[in-house]
C-alpha positions as CSV (number, residue, x, y, z in Angstrom):
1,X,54.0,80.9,131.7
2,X,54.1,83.0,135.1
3,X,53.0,81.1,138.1
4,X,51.7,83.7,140.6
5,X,51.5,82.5,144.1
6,X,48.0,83.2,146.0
7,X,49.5,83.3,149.6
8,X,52.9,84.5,149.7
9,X,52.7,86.5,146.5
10,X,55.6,86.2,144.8
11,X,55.7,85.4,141.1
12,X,57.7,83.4,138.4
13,X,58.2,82.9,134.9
14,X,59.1,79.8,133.1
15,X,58.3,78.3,129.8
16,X,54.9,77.4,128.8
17,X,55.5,73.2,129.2
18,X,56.3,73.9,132.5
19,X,53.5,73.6,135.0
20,X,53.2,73.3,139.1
21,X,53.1,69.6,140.3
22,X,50.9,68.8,143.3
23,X,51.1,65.1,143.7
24,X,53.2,64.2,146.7
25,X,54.1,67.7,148.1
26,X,54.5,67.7,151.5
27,X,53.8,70.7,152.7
28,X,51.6,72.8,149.4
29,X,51.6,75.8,151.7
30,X,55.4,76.1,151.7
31,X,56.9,74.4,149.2
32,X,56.2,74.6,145.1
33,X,57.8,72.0,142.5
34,X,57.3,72.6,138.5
35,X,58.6,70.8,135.9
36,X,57.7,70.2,131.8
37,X,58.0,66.4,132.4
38,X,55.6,64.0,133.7
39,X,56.3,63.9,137.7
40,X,54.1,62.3,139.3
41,X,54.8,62.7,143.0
42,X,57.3,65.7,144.6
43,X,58.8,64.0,146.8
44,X,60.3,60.7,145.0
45,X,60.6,62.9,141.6
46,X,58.9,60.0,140.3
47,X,58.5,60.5,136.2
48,X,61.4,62.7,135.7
49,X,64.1,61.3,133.5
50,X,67.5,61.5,132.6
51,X,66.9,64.2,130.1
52,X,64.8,66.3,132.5
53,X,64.8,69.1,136.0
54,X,62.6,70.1,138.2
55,X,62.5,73.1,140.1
56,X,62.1,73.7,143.5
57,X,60.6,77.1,145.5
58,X,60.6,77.0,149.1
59,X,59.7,79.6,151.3
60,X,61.0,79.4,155.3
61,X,60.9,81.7,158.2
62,X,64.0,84.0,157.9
63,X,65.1,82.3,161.0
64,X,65.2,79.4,160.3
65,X,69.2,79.0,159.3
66,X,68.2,80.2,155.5
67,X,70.0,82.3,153.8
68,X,72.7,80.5,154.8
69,X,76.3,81.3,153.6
70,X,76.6,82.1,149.7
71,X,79.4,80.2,148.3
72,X,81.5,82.7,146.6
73,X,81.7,83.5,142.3
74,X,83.5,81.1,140.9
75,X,83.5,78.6,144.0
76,X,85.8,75.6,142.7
77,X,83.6,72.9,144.4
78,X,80.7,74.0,142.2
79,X,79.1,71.4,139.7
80,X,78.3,74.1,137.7
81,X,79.9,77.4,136.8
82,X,79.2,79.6,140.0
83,X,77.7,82.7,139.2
84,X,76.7,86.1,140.5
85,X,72.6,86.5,140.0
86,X,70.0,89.4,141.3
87,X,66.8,87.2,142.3
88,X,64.2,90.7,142.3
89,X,67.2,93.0,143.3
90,X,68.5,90.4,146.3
91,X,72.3,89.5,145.4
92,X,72.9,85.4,145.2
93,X,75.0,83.3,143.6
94,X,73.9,80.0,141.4
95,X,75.8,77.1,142.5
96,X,75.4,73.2,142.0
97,X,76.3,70.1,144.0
98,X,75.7,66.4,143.5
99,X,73.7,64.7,146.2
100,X,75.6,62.9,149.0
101,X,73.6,59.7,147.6
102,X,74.6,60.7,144.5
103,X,70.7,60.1,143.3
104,X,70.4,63.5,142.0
105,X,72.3,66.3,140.8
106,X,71.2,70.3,142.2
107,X,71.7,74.1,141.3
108,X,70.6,76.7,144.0
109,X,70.3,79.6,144.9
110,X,68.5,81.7,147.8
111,X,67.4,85.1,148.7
112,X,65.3,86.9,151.4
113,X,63.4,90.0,152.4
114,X,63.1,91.1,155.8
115,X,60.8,88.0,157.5
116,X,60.8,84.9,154.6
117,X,63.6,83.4,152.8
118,X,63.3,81.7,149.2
119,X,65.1,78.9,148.7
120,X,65.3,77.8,144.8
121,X,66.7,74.1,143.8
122,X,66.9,72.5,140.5
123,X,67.2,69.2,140.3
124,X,68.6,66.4,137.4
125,X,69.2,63.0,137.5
126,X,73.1,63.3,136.2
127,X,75.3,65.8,135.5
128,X,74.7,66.6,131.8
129,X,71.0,67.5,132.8
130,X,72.3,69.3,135.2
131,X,74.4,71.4,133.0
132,X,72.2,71.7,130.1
133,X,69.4,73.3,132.4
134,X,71.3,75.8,134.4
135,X,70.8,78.5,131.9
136,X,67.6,78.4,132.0
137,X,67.3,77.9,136.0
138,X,69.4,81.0,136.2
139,X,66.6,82.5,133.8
140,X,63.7,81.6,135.6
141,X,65.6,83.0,138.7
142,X,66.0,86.8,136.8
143,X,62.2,86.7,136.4
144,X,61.3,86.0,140.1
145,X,59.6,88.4,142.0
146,X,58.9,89.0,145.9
147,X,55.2,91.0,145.3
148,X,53.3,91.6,148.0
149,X,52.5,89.3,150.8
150,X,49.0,88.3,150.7
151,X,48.0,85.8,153.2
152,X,51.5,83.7,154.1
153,X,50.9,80.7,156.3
154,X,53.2,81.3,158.7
């Protein structure tokens, strides 16, 4: 499945169980959250289980302290293998982290144009989700494209 994005543009693929989840977003305009499991609010993750991810797409003023500083290949702290990837040409580097609550376990990665930055976070409930998913975060990220701004927000 490729979820296009009306306002900002920018496109994505992912496979077809995946689908965009509404319920609880916080801000629709800015921030999209997919996953192929049952989630039934955004913000609490509410429905995903320990077997299961969702992905994250945010999209910020360039400004606004994003992209911050890409850890480098093969950064040690990494939960995850840290790896070089080209999100639509832009050069970032897939990392993962365990929450400071330890409630959920993330993979990230960012990139920009010249105005807006994309911010993409998986996120798993433990550490073996976490791993068995990156691959195909790190896919979904080789698939991403920028296209053509069409009526962004801000």
């Amino acid at each position: 499945m490729t979820y296009k994005e009306p306002a900002w543009g920018y496109s994505i693929s992912m496979p077809a169980d995946w689908h965009l989840i509404t319920a609880g977003q916080q801000d629709p305009a800015q921030f999209k959250t997919f996953s192929f499991e049952n989630v039934t609010n955004a913000a609490t993750l509410a429905g995903l289980d320990a077997n299961g991810m969702v992905v994250k797409v945010t999209v910020s003023q360039l400004n606004s302290g994003c992209p911050g500083d890409q850890p480098p290949v093969g950064f040690p702290q990494s939960t995850v293998p840290a790896v070089p990837v080209s999100i639509d040409g832009y050069p970032s580097v897939v990392s993962g982290a365990q929450a400071q609550d330890l409630s959920v376990w993330s993979v990230q990665a960012e990139a920009a144009t010249s105005k807006y930055c994309y911010s993409f976070v998986g996120l798993t409930l433990n550490h073996d989700s976490q791993l068995k998913w990156t691959p195909l975060f790190e896919q979904m990220l080789s698939t991403f494209s920028f296209g053509a701004l069409i009526a962004p927000p801000f």
